[in-house]
Residue, then its C-alpha position, 0 to 999 in steps of 0.5 A: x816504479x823504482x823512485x829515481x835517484x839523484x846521483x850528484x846529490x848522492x855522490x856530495x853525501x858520499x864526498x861529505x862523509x869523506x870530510x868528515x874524517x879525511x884531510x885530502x890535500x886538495x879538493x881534487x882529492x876529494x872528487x878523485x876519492x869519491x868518484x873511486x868509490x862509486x866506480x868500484x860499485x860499476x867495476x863490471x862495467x869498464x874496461x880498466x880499473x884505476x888504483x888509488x894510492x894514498x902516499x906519504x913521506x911521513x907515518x900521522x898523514x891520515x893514509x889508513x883513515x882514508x882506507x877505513x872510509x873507503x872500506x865503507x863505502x866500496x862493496x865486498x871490501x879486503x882489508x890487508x897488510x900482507x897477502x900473497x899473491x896467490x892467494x889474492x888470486x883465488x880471492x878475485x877468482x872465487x864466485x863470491x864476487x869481485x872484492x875491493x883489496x884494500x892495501x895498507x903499509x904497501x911500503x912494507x912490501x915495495x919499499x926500499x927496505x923490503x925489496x920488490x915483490x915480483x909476484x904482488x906487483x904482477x897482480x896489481x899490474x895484471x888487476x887494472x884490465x879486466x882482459x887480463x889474468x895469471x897463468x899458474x899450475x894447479x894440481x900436485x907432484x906431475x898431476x897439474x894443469x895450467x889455469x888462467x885466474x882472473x886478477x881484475x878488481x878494484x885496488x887501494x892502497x895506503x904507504x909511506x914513500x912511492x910505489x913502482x913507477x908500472x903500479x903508479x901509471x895505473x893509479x890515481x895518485x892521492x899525496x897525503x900529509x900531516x894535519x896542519x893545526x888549524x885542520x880539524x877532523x871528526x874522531x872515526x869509531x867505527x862502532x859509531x860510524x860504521x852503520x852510516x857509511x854502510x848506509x850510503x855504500x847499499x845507496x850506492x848500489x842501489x844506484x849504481x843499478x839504475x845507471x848500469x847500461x848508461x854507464x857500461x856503453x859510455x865513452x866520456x870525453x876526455x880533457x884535451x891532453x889526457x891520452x894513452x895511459x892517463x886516459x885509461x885510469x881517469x876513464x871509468x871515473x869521468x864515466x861515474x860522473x857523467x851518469x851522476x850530472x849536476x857540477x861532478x862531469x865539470x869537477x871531475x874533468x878539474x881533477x883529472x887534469x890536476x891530478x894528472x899533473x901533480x903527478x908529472x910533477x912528482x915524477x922522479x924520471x929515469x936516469x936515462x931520461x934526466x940524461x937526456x934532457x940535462x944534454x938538450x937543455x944544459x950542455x948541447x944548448x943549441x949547438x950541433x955537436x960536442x966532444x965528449x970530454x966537454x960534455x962530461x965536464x958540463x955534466x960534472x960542474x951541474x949541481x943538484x944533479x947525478x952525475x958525479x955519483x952514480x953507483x960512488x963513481x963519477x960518470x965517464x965516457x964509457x958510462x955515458x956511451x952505454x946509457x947512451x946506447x939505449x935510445x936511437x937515432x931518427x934512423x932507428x940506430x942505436x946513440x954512439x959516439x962518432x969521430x969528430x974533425x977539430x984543429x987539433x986532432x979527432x976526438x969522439x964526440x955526440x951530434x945533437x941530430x943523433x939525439x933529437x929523437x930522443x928528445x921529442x920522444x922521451x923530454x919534457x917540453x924544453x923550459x921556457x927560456x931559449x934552447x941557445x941559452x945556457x944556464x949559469x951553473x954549467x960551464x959552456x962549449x967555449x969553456x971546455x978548451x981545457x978538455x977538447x976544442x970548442x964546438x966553433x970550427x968542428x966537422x964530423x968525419x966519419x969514423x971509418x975514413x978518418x986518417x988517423x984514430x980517433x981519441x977516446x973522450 
């Protein structure tokens, strides 16, 4: 009969060995990192499988220290600062089993200096669900085929700045930094240290065996609020934490959310999106609708914001219509600029009802103060006389049966 192993106390050696050597900035990293590294020895088993991306903004953070633990204690590990994706393809492919790609100095391939790998981010995207894979031709000169390869594995990876927002939705996000001075951590050798963390790797294993058909039928539960994309990556880990018990299902569920929302926080939106919410919460700020020419002047008194350098030019109406443009109304039409009726002519203008359902759909949640009131650094409606009528008295008339033209803003 095969001795039962205690996955909880196997998953705090595991964790232990981490600390030994890593710096992690928060013990929800450790628990993320740690639950990472059992899952890749279950990877059959789900249906997606989370990146861990271990990012800084400054070399000396510990990023490839992190990869050289994980490369220990993950199965069939691939270690690389350079790689093709052709050729990871055909690595995934092949009948050696499904590696663990282990990505270091990922910004020399996403960077802002080296441009953007079309193909390797196809792969790491493609990589996370296990339905999916790459169409190439196989063959030579008019003698080819088309053949579907697999990319599905697990994925770490280790780099200086962000990676592209389609690989950071798929990954669990790791924000390293430099060791403060009182932060110690034990000099790894990997002529020393190798053989243990290979030891608790095979016990893994051996684990991960016994907890293979619990783990393979196991829809875990999910912290309230984690949906959709999140849910998919946090999945297979709160699954590894089920099957090992003991305090990882509770921890694991801690760290899901913490995680979860440092990387929210992390976010640098869309310029679309940041347009949108400075619009709700900056300008239109409870009013029903505003000249453009008052909205361009909130837009540019705004500090800390873009609007008065976007591509050496400060944003104009024109600009504004045509980001505008690419969200819609309740009534699934695009966002533009409609006549609006004041005491002194009809200028063009937004109605916050055209952009509501842009706002629920792609906003964060409003700050907390009222929607009415408005924020000292942005001038108010009654403050853009000097550009178009204040919003008091305004009525919309329809473009189409306006008696005269109306004035672009």
């Amino acid at each position: 009969m095969t001795p039962t192993i205690d996955g909880a106390a196997l998953l705090d050696e595991v964790e232990a060995f981490h600390r030994r050597f890593n710096v992690f900035p928060t013990e929800a990293a450790y628990v993320a990192v740690t639950l990472w590294d059992a899952h890749a020895h279950l990877i059959e088993c789900f249906e997606t499988t989370p990146r861990i991306a271990f990012l800084s903004p400054e070399p000396g953070s510990g990023k490839s220290r992190a990869l050289e633990i994980v490369e220990l204690l993950t199965p069939r590990p691939v270690t690389t600062v350079s790689a093709s994706a052709n050729a990871l393809y055909r690595l995934v492919d092949s009948a050696a089993g499904l590696p663990t790609v282990l990505f270091d100095e990922v910004d020399t391939i996403f960077g802002p200096k080296a441009g953007t790998d079309e193909a390797l981010r196809g792969f790491l995207n493609a990589g996370y669900r296990r339905t999916a894979g790459a169409l190439r031709c196989v063959g030579e000169g008019s003698n080819q085929n088309a053949q579907i390869f697999n990319s599905y594995c697990a994925v770490a990876m280790a780099g200086l700045g962000s990676l592209p927002d389609t690989v950071l939705t798929r990954s669990v996000i790791i924000r390293m930094r430099k060791r403060a001075p009182n932060e110690k951590a034990e000099p790894y050798r990997q002529r020393k240290h190798e053989s243990q963390g290979h030891a608790l790797r095979d016990r893994l294993a051996k684990w991960a065996d016994t907890v293979r058909d619990q783990v393979a039928g196991a829809w875990p539960e999910m912290p309230e609020g984690v949906t959709d994309r999140p849910a998919d990556v946090w999945e297979p880990l709160l699954a590894v934490a089920d099957a090992a018990g003991g305090h990882w299902p509770a921890r694991a569920r801690a760290a899901c959310l913490e995680l979860i929302s440092a990387a929210h926080d992390n976010d640098e939106a869309s310029l679309g999106v940041r347009l949108l919410t400075d619009l709700r919460d900056k300008v239109f700020c409870g009013e029903d609708r505003m000249p453009t020419a008052a909205i361009l002047e909130c837009l540019l008194h705004m500090d800390d914001a873009p609007w008065g350098d976007l591509d050496d030019k400060p944003i104009n109406s024109r600009t504004l219509a045509r980001m505008l443009s690419q969200y819609v109304t309740p009534a699934n039409k695009p966002i533009k600029p409609r006549g609006i009726r004041t005491p002194s002519g009809f200028p063009k203008g937004y109605y916050a009802e055209d952009l509501t359902d842009a706002w629920t759909r792609y906003c964060p949640p409003p700050p907390g103060e009222s929607a009415t009131s408005a924020t000292s650094a942005t001038p108010q409606v009654s403050r853009g006389e000097s550009v178009a009528d204040t919003a008091t008295g305004i009525r919309h008339t329809p473009t189409e049966t306006a008696t005269q033209p109306a004035l672009t803003g």
